[in-house]
C-alpha angles and dihedrals in degrees: 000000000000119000121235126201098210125076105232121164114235117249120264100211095183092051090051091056103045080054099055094044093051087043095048092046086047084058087047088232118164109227080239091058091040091058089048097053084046092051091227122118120258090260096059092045091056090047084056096048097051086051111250117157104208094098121110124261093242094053095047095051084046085061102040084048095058091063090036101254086134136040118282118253118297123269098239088059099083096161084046091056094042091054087049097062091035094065090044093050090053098045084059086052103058089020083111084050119107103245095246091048111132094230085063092057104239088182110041140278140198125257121207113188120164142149133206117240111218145029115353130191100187094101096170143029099247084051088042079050097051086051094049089049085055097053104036079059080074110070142160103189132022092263112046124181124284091017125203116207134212105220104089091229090071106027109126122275133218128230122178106306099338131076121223132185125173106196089200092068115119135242121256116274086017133108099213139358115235095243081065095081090050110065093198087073099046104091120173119189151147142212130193127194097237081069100269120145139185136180134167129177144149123279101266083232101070081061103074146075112231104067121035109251115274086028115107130001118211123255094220106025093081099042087046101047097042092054084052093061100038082053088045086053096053098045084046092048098055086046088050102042144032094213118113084199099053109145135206118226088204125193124169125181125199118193140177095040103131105103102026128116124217102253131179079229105149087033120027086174094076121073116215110194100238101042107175106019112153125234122264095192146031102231134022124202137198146168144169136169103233124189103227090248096061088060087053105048105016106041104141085055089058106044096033073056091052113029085052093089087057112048084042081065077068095042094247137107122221120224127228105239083047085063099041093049086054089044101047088046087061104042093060086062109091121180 
């Protein structure tokens, strides 16, 4: 066995993790809360918590870092830091909700973060607001991305130089809204004026009623809406910013896929090739820095790059002029 000159203590695994767990129920954190802060799938959290060792590095300091047993993120990780809020910001938000309520997204959800990289305008968030209320004027579904709604119990609040709104939030003298019950329609997402954005919601597809929650996941929704709000964060962008080279820092996050099966759900017309192929994971995970002008023009290229993650989970790739046919049928619907 090698020598080593320096004294270091081996690591007591177990002990890390009884901390973690008393820490995390002080905090009054459901396992289910404590995965999303971490940004890890349930799974992965209650492998943690029974004390294998067989997660990756990076997901176990994601966990420890959630109850504070390593350092916060890095200054110099300014999206990292505004996630992390994000996500603790939106666990106060649904912390009255039962656990399995739908607006706590029991059964997944997707998670879309990104940043621009160059010269922004929008020096503060009424004038950030202003450019969200523009772009959201250009839609190509009846729920675009980073919604702003009209009631005023919901209508979008600002908090020192970022902009949040949480759609699940419920009307005044009532106990719930009744988005509330369909996880789909319970957005919850900020913007902040230096160009970050986050946005988190349910899978559409635990919203119907044709298929239980956590059953099937459609073969189109994801392609289309993330070629919606690839399309919202351009248009944002060239409100926001002069630059011709302004840039996207782009992540996006799928989980609560194992169990599913691929479905033509939202629309049973058009035929995907490997229609009911099963899930091999929990989470898929994707991102890609994108010039503007790529999203513009090249649109198909970007989202076939970034949706590929997602639809490998079900053991299938997804072809190009698949993508472009789905796209361009979105994009000549205008709302």
């Amino acid at each position: 066995m090698p020598s080593n000159s320096r004294d270091l203590m081996g690591l007591n695994w177990t002990a890390l993790v009884d901390e973690t767990l008393r820490r995390r129920k002080k905090e009054k954190l459901t396992q289910k809360s404590h995965a999303a802060l971490a940004g890890v799938s349930i799974p992965t959290m209650a492998s943690f918590e029974r004390g294998e060792t067989k997660l990756t590095l990076g997901k176990a300091m994601d966990i420890l870092r959630v109850v504070g047993l390593v350092q916060e993120v890095p200054p110099d990780d300014a999206q990292g830091l505004f996630v992390q809020q994000a996500l603790r910001r939106w666990n106060a938000l649904t912390a009255h909700l039962p656990n399995d309520a739908p607006a706590r997204f029991p059964h997944g959800y997707y998670r879309i973060d990104y940043y621009y990289e160059g010269t922004l305008n929008a020096s503060t968030p009424e004038a950030l607001l202003r450019h969200l209320t523009r772009t959201n004027d250009q839609k190509h579904s009846g729920w675009p991305p980073f919604r702003i709604p009209a009631r005023d119990s919901a209508k979008p609040d600002i908090i020192e130089n970022t902009i949040e709104c949480w759609l699940g939030r419920g009307k005044e003298n009532e106990e719930s809204f009744p988005f509330t019950n369909d996880a789909a329609h319970c957005d919850y997402w900020r913007a902040s004026t230096d160009g970050r954005m986050f946005l988190i919601s349910g899978h559409r597809e635990d919203s119907g009623e044709t298929f239980p929650a956590g059953q099937i996941f459609d073969s189109i929704l994801s392609l289309t809406r993330l070629g919606e709000i690839l399309l919202h964060a351009a248009r944002l962008g060239r409100m926001m910013s002069g630059d011709d080279d302004l840039k996207l820092h782009f992540r996006a996050q799928y989980t609560g896929l194992r169990g599913r099966q691929l479905r033509s759900w939202a629309n049973p017309m058009i035929t995907f090739p490997e229609e009911g192929t099963a899930a091999r994971g929990d989470e898929a995970y994707s991102e890609m820095v994108i010039a503007i002008s790529d999203i513009e023009n090249n649109l198909e290229d970007v989202v076939t790059t970034l949706i590929a993650p997602l639809y490998e989970r079900f053991n299938t790739k997804v072809q190009k002029i698949f993508v472009a046919a789905q796209l361009n049928q979105l994009k000549s619907v205008r709302l």
